[in-house]
Structures are given as structure tokens and as C-alpha cells.
VEXSE-268482 format. One record per residue (C-alpha): x, y, z; residue number from 1. Coordinates in Angstrom, 2 decimals, decimal comma. Layout:
N
<site <X; Y; Z>; NUM>;
...
This chain:
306
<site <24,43; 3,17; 16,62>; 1>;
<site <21,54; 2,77; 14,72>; 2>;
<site <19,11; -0,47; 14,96>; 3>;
<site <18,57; -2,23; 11,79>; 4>;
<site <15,60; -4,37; 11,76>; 5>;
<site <15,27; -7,35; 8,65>; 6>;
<site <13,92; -10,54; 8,30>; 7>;
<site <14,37; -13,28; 5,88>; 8>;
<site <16,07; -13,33; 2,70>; 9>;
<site <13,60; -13,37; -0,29>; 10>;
<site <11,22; -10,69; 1,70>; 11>;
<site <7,91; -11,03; 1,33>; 12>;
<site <4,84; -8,91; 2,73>; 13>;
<site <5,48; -9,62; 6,47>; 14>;
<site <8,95; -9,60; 6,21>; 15>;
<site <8,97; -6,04; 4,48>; 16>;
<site <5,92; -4,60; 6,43>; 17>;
<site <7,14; -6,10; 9,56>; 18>;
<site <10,83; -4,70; 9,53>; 19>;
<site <9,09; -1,28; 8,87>; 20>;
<site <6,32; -1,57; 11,39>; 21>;
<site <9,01; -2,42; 14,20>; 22>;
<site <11,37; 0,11; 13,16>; 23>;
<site <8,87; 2,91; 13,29>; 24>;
<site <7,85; 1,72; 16,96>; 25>;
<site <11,47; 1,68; 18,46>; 26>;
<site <12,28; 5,07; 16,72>; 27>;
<site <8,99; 7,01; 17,34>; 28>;
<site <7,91; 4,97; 20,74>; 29>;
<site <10,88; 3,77; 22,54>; 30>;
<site <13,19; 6,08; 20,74>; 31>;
<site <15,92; 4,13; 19,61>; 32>;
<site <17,14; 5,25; 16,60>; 33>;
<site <16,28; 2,07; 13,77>; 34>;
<site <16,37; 1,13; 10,44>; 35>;
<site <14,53; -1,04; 8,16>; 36>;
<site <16,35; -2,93; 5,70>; 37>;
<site <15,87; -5,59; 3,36>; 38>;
<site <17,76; -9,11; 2,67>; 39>;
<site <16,52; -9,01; -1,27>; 40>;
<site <14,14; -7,21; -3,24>; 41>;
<site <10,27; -7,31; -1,93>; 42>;
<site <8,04; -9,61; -4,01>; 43>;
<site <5,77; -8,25; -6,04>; 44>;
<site <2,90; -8,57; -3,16>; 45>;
<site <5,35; -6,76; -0,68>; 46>;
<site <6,33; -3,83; -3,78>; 47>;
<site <2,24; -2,66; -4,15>; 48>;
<site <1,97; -2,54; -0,22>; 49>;
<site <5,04; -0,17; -0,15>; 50>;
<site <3,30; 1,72; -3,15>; 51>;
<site <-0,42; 1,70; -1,78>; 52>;
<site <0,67; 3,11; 1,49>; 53>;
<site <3,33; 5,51; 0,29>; 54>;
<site <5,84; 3,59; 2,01>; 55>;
<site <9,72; 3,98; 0,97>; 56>;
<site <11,34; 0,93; 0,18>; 57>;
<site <14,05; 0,22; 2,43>; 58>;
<site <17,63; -0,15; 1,01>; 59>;
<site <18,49; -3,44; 0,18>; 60>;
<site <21,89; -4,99; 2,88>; 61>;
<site <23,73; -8,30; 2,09>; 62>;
<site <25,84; -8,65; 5,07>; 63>;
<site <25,86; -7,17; 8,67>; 64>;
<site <28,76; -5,33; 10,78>; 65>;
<site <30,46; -6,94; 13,61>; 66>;
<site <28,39; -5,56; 16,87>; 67>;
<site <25,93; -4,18; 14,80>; 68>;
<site <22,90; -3,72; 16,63>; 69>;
<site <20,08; -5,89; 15,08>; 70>;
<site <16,32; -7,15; 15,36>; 71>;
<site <15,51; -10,46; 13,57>; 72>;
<site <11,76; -10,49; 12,39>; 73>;
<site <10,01; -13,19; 10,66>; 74>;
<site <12,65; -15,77; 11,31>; 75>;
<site <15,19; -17,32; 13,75>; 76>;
<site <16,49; -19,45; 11,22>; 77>;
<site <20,57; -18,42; 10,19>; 78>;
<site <20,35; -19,68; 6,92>; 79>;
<site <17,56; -16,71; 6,30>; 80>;
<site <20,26; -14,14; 7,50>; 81>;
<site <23,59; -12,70; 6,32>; 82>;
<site <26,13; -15,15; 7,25>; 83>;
<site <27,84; -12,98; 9,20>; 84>;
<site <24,81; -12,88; 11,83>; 85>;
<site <26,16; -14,19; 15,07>; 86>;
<site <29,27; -11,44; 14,73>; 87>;
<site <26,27; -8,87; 15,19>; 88>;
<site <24,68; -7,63; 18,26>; 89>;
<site <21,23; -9,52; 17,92>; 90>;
<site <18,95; -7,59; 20,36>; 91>;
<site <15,03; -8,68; 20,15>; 92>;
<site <13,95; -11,74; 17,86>; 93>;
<site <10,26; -11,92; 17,08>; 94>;
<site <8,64; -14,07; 14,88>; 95>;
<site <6,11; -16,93; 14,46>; 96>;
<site <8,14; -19,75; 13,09>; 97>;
<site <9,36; -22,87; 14,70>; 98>;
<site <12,74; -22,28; 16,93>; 99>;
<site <15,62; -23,86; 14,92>; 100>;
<site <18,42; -23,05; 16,81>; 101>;
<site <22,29; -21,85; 15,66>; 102>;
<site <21,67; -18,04; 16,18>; 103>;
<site <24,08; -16,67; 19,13>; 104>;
<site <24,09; -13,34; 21,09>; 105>;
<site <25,95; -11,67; 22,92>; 106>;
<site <24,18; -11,12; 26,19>; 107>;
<site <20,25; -12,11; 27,63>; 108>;
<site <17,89; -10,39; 25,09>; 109>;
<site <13,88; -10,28; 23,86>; 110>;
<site <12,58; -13,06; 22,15>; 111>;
<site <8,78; -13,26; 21,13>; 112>;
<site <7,69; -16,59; 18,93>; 113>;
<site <4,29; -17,12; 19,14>; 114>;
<site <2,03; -19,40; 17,36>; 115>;
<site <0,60; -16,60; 15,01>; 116>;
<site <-0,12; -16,56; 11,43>; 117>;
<site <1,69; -13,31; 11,13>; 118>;
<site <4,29; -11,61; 12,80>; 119>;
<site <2,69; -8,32; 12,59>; 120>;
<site <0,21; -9,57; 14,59>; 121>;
<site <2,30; -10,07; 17,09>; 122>;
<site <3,69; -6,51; 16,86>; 123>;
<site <0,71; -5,06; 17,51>; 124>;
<site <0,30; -7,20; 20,70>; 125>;
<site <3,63; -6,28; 22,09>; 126>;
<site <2,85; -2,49; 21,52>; 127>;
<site <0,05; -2,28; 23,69>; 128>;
<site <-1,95; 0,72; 24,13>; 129>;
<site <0,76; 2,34; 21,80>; 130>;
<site <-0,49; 0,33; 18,64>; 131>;
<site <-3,03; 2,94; 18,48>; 132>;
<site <-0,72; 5,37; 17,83>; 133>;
<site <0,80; 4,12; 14,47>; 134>;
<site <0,52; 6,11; 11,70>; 135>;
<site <-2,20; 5,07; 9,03>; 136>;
<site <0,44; 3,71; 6,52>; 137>;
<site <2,31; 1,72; 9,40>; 138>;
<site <-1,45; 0,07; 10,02>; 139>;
<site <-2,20; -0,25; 6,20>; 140>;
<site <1,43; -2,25; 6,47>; 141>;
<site <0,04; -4,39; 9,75>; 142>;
<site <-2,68; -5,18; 7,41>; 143>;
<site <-1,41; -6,12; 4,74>; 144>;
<site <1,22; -8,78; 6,41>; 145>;
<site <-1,42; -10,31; 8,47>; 146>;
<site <-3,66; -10,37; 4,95>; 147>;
<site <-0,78; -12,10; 3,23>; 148>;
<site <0,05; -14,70; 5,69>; 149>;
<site <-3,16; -15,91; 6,39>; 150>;
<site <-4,27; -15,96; 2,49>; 151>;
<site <-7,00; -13,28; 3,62>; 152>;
<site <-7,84; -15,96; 6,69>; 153>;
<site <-7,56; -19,17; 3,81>; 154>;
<site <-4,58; -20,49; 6,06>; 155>;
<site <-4,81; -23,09; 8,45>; 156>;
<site <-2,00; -21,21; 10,16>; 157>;
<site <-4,77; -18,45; 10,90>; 158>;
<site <-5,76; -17,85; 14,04>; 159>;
<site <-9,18; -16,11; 15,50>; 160>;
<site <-6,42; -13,43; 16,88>; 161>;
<site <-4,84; -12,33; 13,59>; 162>;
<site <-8,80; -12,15; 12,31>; 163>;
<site <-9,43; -9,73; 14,85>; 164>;
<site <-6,75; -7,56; 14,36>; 165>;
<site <-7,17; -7,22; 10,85>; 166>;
<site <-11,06; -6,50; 11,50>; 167>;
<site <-9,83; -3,90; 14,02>; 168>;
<site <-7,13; -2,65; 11,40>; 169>;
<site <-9,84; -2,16; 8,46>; 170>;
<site <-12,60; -1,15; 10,08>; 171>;
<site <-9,60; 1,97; 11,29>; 172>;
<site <-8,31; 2,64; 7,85>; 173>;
<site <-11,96; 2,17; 6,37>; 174>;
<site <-10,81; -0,65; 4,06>; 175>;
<site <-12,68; -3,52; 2,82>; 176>;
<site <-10,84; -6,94; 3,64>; 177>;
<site <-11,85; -8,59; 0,66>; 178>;
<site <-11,92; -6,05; -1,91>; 179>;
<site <-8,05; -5,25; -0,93>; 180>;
<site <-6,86; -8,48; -0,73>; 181>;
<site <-7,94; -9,34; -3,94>; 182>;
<site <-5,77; -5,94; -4,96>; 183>;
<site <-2,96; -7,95; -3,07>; 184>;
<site <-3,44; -11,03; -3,95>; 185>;
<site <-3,93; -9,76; -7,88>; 186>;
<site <-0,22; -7,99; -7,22>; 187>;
<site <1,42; -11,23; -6,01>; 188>;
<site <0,22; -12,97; -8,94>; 189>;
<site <1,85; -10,95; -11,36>; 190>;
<site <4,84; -13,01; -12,28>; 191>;
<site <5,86; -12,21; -16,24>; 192>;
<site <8,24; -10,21; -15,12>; 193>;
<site <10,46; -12,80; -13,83>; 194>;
<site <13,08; -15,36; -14,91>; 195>;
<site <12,25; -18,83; -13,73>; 196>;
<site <15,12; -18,96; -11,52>; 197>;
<site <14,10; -16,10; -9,87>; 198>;
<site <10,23; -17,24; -9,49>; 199>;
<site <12,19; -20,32; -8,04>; 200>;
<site <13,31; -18,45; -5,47>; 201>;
<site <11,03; -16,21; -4,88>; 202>;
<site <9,67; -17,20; -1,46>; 203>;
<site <11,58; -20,33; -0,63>; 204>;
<site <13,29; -21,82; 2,44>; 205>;
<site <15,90; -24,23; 2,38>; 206>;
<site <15,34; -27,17; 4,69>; 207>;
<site <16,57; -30,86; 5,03>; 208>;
<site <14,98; -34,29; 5,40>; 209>;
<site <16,91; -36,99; 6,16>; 210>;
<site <20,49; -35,29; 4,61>; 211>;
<site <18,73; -34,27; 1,66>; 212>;
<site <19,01; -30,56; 1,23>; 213>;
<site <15,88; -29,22; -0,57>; 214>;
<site <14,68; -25,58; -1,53>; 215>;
<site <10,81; -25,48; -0,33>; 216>;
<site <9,53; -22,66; -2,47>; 217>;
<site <5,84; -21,86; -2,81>; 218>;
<site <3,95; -19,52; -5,77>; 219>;
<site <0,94; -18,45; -3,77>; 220>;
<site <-1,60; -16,79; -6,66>; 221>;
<site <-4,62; -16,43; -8,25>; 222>;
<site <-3,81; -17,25; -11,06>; 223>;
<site <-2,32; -20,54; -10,89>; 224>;
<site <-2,70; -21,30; -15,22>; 225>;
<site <-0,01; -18,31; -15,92>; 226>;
<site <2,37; -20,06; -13,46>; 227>;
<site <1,88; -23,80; -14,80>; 228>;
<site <2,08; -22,90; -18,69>; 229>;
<site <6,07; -22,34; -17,54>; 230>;
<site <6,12; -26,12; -16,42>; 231>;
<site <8,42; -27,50; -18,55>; 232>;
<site <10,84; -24,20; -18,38>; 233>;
<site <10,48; -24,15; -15,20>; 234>;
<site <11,50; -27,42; -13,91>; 235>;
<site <14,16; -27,54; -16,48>; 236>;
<site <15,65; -24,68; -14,44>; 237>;
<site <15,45; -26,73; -11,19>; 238>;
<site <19,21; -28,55; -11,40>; 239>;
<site <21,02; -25,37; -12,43>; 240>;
<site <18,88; -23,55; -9,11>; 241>;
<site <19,72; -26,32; -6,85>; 242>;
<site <23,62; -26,24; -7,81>; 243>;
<site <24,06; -23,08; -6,94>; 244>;
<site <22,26; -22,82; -4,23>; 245>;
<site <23,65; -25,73; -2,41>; 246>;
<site <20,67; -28,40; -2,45>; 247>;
<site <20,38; -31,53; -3,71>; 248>;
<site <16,49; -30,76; -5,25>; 249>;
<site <14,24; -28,04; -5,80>; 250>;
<site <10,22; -29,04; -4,54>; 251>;
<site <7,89; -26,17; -5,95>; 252>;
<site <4,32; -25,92; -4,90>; 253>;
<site <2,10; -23,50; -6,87>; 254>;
<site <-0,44; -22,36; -4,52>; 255>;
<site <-4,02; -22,08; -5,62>; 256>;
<site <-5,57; -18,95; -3,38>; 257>;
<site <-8,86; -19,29; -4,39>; 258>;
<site <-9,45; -22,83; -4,73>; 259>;
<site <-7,26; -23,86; -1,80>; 260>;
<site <-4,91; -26,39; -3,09>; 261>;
<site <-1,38; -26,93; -4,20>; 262>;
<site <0,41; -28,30; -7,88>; 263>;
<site <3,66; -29,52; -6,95>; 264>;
<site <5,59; -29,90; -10,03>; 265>;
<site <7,31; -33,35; -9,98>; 266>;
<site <10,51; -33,34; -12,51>; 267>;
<site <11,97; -36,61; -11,28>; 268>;
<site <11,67; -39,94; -8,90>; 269>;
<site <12,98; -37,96; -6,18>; 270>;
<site <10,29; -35,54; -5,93>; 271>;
<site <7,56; -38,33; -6,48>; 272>;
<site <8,85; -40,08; -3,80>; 273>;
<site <8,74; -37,35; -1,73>; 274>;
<site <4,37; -36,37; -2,56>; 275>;
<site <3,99; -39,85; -1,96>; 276>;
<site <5,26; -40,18; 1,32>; 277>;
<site <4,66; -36,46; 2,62>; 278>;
<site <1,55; -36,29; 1,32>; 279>;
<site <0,20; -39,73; 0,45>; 280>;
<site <-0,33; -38,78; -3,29>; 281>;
<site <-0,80; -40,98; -6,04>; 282>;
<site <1,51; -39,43; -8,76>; 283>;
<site <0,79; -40,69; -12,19>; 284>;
<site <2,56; -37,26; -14,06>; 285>;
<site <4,84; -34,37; -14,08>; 286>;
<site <2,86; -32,45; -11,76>; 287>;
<site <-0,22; -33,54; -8,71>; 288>;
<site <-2,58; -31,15; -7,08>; 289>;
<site <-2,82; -31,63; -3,30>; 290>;
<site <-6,30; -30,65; -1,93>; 291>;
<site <-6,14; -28,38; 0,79>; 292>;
<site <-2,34; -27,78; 1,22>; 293>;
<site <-1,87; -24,08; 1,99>; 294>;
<site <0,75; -23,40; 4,10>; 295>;
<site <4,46; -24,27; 3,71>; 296>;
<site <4,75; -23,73; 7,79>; 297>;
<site <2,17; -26,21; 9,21>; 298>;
<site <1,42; -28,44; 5,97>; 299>;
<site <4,01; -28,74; 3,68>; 300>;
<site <7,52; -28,26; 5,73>; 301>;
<site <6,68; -30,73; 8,74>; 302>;
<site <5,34; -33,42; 6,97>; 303>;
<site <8,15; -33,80; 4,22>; 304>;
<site <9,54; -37,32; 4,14>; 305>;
<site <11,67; -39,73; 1,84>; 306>;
């Protein structure tokens, strides 16, 4: 039976180049026949790296088989995954997020977490002398995950590793970091397109602080302006996002790439409570800029309080 190899729901970059990168290895080096596949359409980052590198998208599954054979990327967390997860035959789980705990398998199997900005990186570590190998559009995908998760090395959550192997990567493919990123970055940033709800949940992660379920969801551009003139809309959307999705509140941070801060837009008491006490902000509006806040992994998610 075929492998199918996803990660998170809402894919971005890593968790679209990732699932293809992996797939390609355990087909073409290990030969076991695998599939990429997608929880949700790629952001629009994750749609020009697929388009740049001539990369088919992969079809898009919302649930898994019982005793299908699977590799998690880019996540351990179940409520990322089809909710029918633990009936599949989990295989291999690598990633470079903290260990949260509730998947369950059916026998001993791989597990790779390391404290990398990108789980591509660690891809190409695991593959060894075979890395070299990969095809120049399954290194232009390596690239362009370790580019996105590190905010072309902006990140705290970069390491002098994932610098390296991008280096190695581009000097390869004769790319120029910055000039491509900015293509990336440019692509990501590109948001007209979408309703508010679904900019809402574009890259988000549910997670909970002290029984209060919120949706952590981050707008990482360049052009922060074209995101914050749909303020008002989009915090009026919050409630009806939250309902549905079973939270109690929506906390949106607007990611600045090139001036390395974050808005987080604050609709109510709940959500000022919450930048004064995670962040030690002095809130005097509907919105405060937090200098230096990046990454939703190391800066944002851990220090959330009430």
C-alpha cells in the first residue's frame, strides 16, 4: 500500500515542500512506494514554490484509512491531523516542533524532532550522502521551506545549521538567497484574494492556556499596511471564526518581515490581557506592535499567559 506523507492542516511552505521532499526520497531512494498529500490548500508562499519549481500540487485528503500507512511531517500535534489519525498506520514522524503527545501507533517506529528551524533541514540530514542525489526541483523545495521558516534567517528559531544548508542548497541551484526570498516573501504577502476568515486561518494553530482555547494565527509579510487596513473587518470576523472552530478567542499577530516585529490586533479585554501578561505590553488601542516577536514557536506560543 502506498505511503502518504502530510503535515499540518493549513499547509504552508515546509509543510507542502516537506511532504514532497520525503515522498520523493522513500519512492526513488528507499523505494517504498509514497505519496504526498495535502491537509488544505498551500498558502500562497507554498502555491509559487510549487509553480517556480514545476512542482505538481499534491491532491488535497481530509481524512485517513484505517491501517493506512502514513508519515507525519511538520507536526506531532493530533489536532493538525485528520481525526481519524491514530486508526492509521503512523510509520516515521519528523518534525521540529515541541512533542505534545496523544498520537498512537501501532508498533515501535522512526521519530526525528530536532531543534531546527525547518523540517527540511532535517530531511536533508537524515538522507545522508543521498541528499545529493535529489532532483533540482526537490532542492529548490528544501530551499524554499528552510527560507520560509527561518524568515530568510530573520527567526530566532534559526539555527547556524539550517544557514548552511540553504548556502549549500543555493550556491547548487545557482540562486541568490536574498533576491528569491524576496520573490517568496513578495508571494506570501499577497493576500486580496482572501476572505478574512480564511486569512484567519491561514497559518494558525490551536492551543490552550489555562482552559482557554485560542486560535494562534500569524500573517507573516512584507507588507504589513495591506493586512492592517482590514482591521476592523477583520476582527469583526474573529467571534464567528472562533465558534466554529471550537475556541473561545482568536489572537492574530501580523508579522512584519522586514522590520522584525509583530501587530497583534486586540478586539477585546481578553486579548489585552493576554499582550500584557505574555508579552508585558502596554496596550492603550485596538492593536500593539511587539518589537522583535517573530516566531509563533519560540516567542509567541510559550509565553502566552492570562
Amino acid at each position: 500500500m502506498t505511503t502518504l506523507v502530510f503535515g499540518h492542516k493549513s499547509p504552508d511552505t515546509d509543510s507542502t515542500g516537506s511532504a514532497i521532499i520525503w515522498a520523493w526520497y522513500l519512492s526513488e531512494i528507499k523505494g517504498t512506494e509514497a505519496e504526498a498529500v495535502l491537509l488544505g490548500e498551500p498558502n500562497t508562499e507554498a502555491a509559487f514554490v510549487l509553480e517556480r519549481w514545476s512542482l505538481p500540487k499534491p491532491r488535497i485528503i481530509d481524512t485517513v484509512e484505517a491501517d493506512q500507512p502514513v508519515v507525519i511531517i511538520d507536526t506531532n500535534n493530533p489536532a493538525e491531523l485528520p481525526d481519524a489519525i491514530n486508526d492509521a498506520d503512523i510509520t516515521a514522524i519528523i518534525d521540529h516542533h515541541k512533542l505534545v503527545g496523544g498520537l498512537e501507533t501501532k508498533g515501535p517506529i522512526d521519530i526525528t524532532i530536532r531543534p531546527l528551524a525547518c523540517t527540511a533541514t532535517i530531511m536533508v540530514d537524515l538522507m545522508g550522502d543521498d541528499a545529493a542525489k535529489m532532483p533540482e526541483a526537490i532542492k529548490g523545495a528544501a530551499l524554499s521551506c528552510i527560507l520560509s521558516d527561518t524568515l530568510e534567517f530573520r527567526s530566532p528559531t534559526t539555527t547556524d545549521h539550517d544557514r548552511e544548508v540553504v548556502e549549500a542548497l543555493a550556491a547548487d541551484l545557482g540562486i541568490n538567497i536574498s533576491e528569491y526570498a524576496a520573490e517568496m516573501f513578495a508571494a506570501k504577502s499577497d493576500v486580496s484574494s482572501f476572505s478574512d476568515a480564511e486569512l484567519i486561518r491561514m497559518d494558525s494553530k490551536a492551543y490552550e492556556v489555562e482552559g482557554t482555547k485560542f486560535r494562534v494565527s500569524v500573517l507573516e509579510t512584507t507588507a504589513p499596511a495591506v493586512v492592517l487596513d482590514r482591521q476592523a473587518s477583520l476582527m469583526s470576523s474573529m467571534p464567528a471564526v472562533a465558534k466554529e472552530d471550537g475556541v473561545d478567542q482568536v489572537l492574530l499577530f501580523i508579522i512584519d518581515i522586514l522590520n522584525e516585529e509583530a501587530t497583534l490586533l486586540v478586539p477585546n479585554d481578553l486579548v489585552k490581557t493576554v499582550a500584557e501578561k505574555s508579552f508585558g505590553a502596554t496596550v492603550s488601542g485596538d492593536s500593539v506592535v511587539l518589537p522583535g516577536i517573530m516566531s509563533r514557536k519560540k516567542q509567541i506560543i510559550p509565553n502566552l499567559a492570562l
